[in-house]
C-alpha positions as CSV (number, residue, x, y, z in Angstrom):
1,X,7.7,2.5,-17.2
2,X,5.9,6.0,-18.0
3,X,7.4,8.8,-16.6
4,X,6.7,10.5,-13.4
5,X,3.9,13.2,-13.5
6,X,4.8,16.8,-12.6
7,X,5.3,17.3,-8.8
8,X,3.3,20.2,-8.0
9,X,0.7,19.5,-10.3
10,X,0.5,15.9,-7.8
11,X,1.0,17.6,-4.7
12,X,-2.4,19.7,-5.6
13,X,-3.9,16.7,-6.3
14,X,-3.2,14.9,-3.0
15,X,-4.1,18.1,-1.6
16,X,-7.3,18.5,-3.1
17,X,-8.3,14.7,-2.5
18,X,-7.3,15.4,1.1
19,X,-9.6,18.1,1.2
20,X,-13.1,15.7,-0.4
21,X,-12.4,13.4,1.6
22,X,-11.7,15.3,4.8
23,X,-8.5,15.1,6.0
24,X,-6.3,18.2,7.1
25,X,-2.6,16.9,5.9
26,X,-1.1,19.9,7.8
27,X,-3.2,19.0,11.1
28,X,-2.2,15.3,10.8
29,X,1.7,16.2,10.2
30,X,1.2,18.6,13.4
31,X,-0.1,15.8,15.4
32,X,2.0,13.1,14.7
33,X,-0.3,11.1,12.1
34,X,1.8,11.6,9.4
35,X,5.1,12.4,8.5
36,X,6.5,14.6,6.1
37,X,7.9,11.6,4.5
38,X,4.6,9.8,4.2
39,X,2.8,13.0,2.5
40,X,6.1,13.1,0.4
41,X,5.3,9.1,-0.3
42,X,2.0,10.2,-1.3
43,X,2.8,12.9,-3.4
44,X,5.4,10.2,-5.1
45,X,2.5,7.6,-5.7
46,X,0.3,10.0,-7.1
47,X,3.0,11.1,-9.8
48,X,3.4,7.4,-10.6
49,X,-0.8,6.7,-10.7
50,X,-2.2,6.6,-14.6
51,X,-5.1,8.0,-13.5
52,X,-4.0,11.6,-12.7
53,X,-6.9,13.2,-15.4
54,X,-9.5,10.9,-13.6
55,X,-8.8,12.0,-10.7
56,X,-8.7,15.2,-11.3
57,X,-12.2,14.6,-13.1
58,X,-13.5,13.1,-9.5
59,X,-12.4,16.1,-7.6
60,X,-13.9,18.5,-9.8
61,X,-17.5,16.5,-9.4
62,X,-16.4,16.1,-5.9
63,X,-16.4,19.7,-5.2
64,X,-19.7,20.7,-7.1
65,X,-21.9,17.7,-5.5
66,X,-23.4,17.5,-1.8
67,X,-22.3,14.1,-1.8
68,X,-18.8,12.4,-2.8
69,X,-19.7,10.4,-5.9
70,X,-18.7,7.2,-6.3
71,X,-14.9,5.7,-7.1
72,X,-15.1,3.9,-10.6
73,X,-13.5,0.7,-11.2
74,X,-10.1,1.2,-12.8
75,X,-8.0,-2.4,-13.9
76,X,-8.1,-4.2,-10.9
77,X,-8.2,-1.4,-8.1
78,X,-10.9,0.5,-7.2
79,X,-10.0,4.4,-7.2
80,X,-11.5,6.0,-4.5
81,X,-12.1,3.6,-1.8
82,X,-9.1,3.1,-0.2
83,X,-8.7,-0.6,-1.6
């Protein structure tokens, strides 16, 4: 198993995928939506995912396009599309 990525590094990058997409993680911890624990959960998965440099590649384009551009295929899940 590869190590864990670094934790705040991650926690930006739920953040920032949050944010293209979005979704305000402090509203939706404020209204009951999601837990501390489940953002924690996230921010756990994401430091597991091998595709932490893709998605911060995604994010970047994210944030200089008018439109979100498309996830990319990665093994056998989709990135990006909430398969």
């Amino acid at each position: 198993m590869a190590p864990l990525g670094d934790p705040r590094r991650h926690y930006w990058l739920v953040k920032g995928m949050a944010k293209a997409t979005g979704v305000n993680l402090v509203r939706a911890v404020e209204q009951g939506r999601l837990t501390v624990e489940d953002w924690a959960e996230t921010v756990q998965s994401c430091r597991a995912c091998g595709w932490a440099e893709g998605c911060r590649d995604w994010l970047d384009m994210a944030g200089a396009a008018t439109t979100l551009p498309q996830p990319r295929a990665i093994g056998d899940a989709s990135i990006g599309t909430g398969a």
